[in-house]
ZAMARGU-4260 file (C-alpha; in steps of 0.2 Angstrom, whole numbers, plus 5000, padded with zeros to 4 digits):
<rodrens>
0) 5248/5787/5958 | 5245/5774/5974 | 5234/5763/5964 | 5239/5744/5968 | 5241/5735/5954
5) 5241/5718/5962 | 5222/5725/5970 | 5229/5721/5986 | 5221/5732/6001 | 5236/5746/6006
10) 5239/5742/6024 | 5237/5755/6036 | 5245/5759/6052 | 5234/5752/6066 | 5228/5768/6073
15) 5229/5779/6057 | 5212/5781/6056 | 5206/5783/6073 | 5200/5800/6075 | 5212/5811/6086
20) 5206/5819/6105 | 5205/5838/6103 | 5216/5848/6115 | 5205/5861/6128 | 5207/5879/6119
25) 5214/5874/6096 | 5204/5877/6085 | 5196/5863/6078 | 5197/5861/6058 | 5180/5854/6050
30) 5191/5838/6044 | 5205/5827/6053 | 5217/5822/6040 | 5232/5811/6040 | 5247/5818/6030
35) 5259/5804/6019 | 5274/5802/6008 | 5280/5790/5994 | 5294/5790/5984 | 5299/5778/5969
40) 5314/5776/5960 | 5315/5785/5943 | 5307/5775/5927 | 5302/5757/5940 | 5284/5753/5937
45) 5283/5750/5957 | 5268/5738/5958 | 5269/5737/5979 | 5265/5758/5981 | 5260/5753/5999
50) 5276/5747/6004 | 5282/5764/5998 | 5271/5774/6006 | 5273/5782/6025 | 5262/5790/6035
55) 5271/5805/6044 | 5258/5813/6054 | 5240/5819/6060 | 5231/5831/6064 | 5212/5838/6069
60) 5215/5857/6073 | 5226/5874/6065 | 5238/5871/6079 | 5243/5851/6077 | 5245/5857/6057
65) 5257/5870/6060 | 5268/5859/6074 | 5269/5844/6060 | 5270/5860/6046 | 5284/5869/6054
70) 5295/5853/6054 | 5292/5846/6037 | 5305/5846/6022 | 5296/5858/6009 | 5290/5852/5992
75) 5303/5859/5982 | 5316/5853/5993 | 5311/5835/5990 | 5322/5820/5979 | 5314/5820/5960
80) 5298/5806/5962 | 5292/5809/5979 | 5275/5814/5986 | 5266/5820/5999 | 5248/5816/6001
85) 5237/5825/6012 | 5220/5815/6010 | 5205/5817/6026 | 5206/5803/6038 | 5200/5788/6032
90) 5202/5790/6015 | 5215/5782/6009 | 5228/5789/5995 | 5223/5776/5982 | 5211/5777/5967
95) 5202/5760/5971 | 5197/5768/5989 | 5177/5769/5992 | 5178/5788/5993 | 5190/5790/5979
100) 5183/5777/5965 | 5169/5786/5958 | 5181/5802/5957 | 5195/5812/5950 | 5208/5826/5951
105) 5211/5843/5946 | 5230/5844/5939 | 5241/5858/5936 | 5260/5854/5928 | 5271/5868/5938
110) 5289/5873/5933 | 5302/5870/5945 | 5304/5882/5962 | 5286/5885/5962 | 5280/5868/5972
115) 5282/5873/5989 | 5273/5891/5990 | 5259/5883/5978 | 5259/5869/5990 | 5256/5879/6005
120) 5242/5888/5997 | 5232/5873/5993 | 5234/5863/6008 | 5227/5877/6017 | 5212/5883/6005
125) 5208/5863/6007 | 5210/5866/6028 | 5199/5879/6025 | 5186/5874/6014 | 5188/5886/6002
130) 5182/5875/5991 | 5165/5876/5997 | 5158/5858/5989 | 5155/5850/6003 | 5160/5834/6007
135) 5167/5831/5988 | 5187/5837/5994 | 5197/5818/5999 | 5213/5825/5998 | 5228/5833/5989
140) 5244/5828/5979 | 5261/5837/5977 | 5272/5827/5965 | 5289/5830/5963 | 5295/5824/5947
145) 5313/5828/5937 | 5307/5841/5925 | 5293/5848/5933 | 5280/5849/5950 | 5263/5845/5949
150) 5251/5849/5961 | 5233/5838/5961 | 5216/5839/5971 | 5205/5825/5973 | 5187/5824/5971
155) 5174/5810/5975 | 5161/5813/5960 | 5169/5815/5942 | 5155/5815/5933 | 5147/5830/5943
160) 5152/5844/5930 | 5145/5858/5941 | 5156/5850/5957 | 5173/5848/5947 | 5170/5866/5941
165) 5170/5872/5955 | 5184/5865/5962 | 5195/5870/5944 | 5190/5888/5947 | 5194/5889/5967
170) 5211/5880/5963 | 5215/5889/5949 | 5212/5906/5960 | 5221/5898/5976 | 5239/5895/5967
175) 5235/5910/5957 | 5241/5906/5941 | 5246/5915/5926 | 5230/5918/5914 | 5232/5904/5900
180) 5236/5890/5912 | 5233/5874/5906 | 5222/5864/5922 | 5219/5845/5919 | 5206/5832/5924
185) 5208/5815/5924 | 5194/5803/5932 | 5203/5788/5945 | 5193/5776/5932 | 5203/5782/5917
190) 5219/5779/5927 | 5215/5763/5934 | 5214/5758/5915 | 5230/5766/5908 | 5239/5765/5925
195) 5245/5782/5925 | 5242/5798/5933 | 5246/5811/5924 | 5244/5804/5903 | 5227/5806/5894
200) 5220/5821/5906 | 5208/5831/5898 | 5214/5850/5898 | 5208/5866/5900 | 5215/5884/5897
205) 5205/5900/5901
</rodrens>
């Protein structure tokens, strides 16, 4: 969704990536991460994503995520064609980015009221490490869109069948959804070709 069509490197904030100091007495997560937004006007192929795109917070332990949480507009409070992108630190919300190239995302299409409670529970299986595949979680992607929600998480090795099985399976059990729900994959390559996120996934339905 971030890609940069003009392959010009998205800008960061000076400081985004500089790990945060971890106050006496929180609990520490495994991962820091940094926690962004984007919108785009409805049917504009926006070529500049990193002009769009705002970083709103950080964070490193349970405590600094609930105080940037507890004051966040909820997914399915959003405007139709915004995002929020929670991605590790130093991984950037793009699929050109070094960790991010070789990879791909799980997607699952949700109808509409379900996108905040669905959101929650991802982000904090991903805060967690639920997923238990190492280091292969970059980030996750809420998507509000007109007609419906989708939820995605991003992986660095697409062509690891055993990896991106995993992950299907722990977010299929984390958002708990209804037997028969179709999950889809789609490789960042296979995007940076067709320039979409969400077209020409492969699906699966158990």
């Amino acid at each position: 969704m971030l890609n940069n069509h003009n392959s010009q490197p998205l800008e960061v904030e000076p400081g985004a990536f500089t790990p945060l100091p971890i106050p006496e007495g929180e609990h520490k997560l495994q991962s820091q991460y940094c926690l962004w937004y984007s919108r785009r006007g409805p049917g504009k192929q926006n070529h500049n994503f990193d002009q769009n795109l705002k970083l709103i917070g950080r964070f490193g332990t349970c405590e600094q995520f609930w105080s940037l949480y507890s004051h966040m507009v909820k997914p399915g409070d959003l405007a139709s064609h915004s995002d929020f992108h929670l991605f590790k630190m130093g991984i950037k919300p793009m699929w050109e980015d070094e960790a991010n190239k070789f990879g791909g995302k799980w997607i699952v299409r949700l109808r509409k009221g379900l996108s905040s409670r669905c959101w929650e529970n991802l982000v904090l299986a991903m805060l967690g490490e639920q997923f238990m595949v190492g280091e292969e979680i970059c980030g996750a992607v809420v998507s509000i869109r007109f007609q419906e929600d989708i939820l995605s998480i991003w992986n660095r090795t697409a062509c690891d069948q055993a990896v991106t099985n995993r992950i299907r399976d722990t977010f299929r059990r984390v958002l708990n959804l209804p037997a028969g729900t179709a999950i889809e994959y789609k490789a960042h390559n296979d995007s940076i070709k067709d320039h979409s996120s969400f077209r020409n996934t492969d699906v699966f339905v158990r």
